[in-house]
C-alpha positions, 0 to 999 in steps of 0.5 A, spaced: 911 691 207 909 696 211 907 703 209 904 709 213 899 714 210 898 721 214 893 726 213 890 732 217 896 737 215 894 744 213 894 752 214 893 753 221 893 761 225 898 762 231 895 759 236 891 754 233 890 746 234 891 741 228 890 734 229 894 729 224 892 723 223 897 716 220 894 710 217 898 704 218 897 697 213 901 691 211 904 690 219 901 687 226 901 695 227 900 693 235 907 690 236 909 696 233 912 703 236 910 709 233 913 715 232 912 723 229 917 727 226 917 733 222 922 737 218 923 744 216 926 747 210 934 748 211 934 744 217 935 737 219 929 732 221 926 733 227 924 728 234 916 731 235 914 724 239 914 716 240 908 712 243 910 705 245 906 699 242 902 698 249 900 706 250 904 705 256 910 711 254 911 716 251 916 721 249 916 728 246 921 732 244 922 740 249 919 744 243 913 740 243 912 737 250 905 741 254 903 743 247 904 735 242 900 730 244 900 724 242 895 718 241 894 711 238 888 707 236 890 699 236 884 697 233 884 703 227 892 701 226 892 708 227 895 714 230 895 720 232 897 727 233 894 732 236 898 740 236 895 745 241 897 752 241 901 752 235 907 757 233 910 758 226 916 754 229 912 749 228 911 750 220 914 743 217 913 737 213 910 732 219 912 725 217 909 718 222 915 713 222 914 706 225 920 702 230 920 695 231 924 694 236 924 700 241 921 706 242 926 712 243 928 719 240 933 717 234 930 716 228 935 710 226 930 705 230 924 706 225 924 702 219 918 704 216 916 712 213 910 716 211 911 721 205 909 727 210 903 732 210 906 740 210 903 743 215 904 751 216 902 755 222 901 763 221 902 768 225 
């Protein structure tokens, strides 16, 4: 069984940095892709970035390109999020999420979940 665990969420100011962290265990994490998402209040979970299980492609969502980056680290079973120049639009519950098959934006292909870490930007 899969299970993630992310870390790192937390009270930021408008214009701020954060860096989230998740920790994969039970799965041969360098075959798998992996995903963040984020969910607000009253609103549907979102697309925030997918990295595939060899580093080589990325994708962000419009709301986060230029600002999101995200990482892995094969070795660790980890990846990461770093969140530059953050917004109070940013404010939501950031959730890891890992697909076996395809790297893409649609949260059907990712068949494993973390419980999510709030994070919540001021203005």
């Amino acid at each position: 069984q899969v299970e993630l665990g992310e870390s790192g969420g937390g009270l930021v100011q408008a214009g701020g940095s954060l860096m989230l962290s998740c920790v994969v265990s039970g799965g041969t994490f360098s075959a798998l892709h992996m995903g963040w998402f984020r969910q607000a209040p009253g609103k549907e979970r979102e697309f925030v970035a997918v990295i595939s299980w060899d580093y080589g492609y990325t994708d962000y969502g419009d709301s986060v390109r230029d600002r999101f980056v995200i990482i892995r680290d094969n070795a660790k079973a980890t990846v990461y999020l770093q969140m530059n120049s953050l917004k109070p639009e940013d404010t939501a519950v950031y959730y890891c999420a890992a697909a076996p098959l395809h790297a893409r934006r649609d949260r059907a292909y990712y068949a494993w979940w973390g419980p999510g870490t709030q994070v919540t930007v001021s203005s």
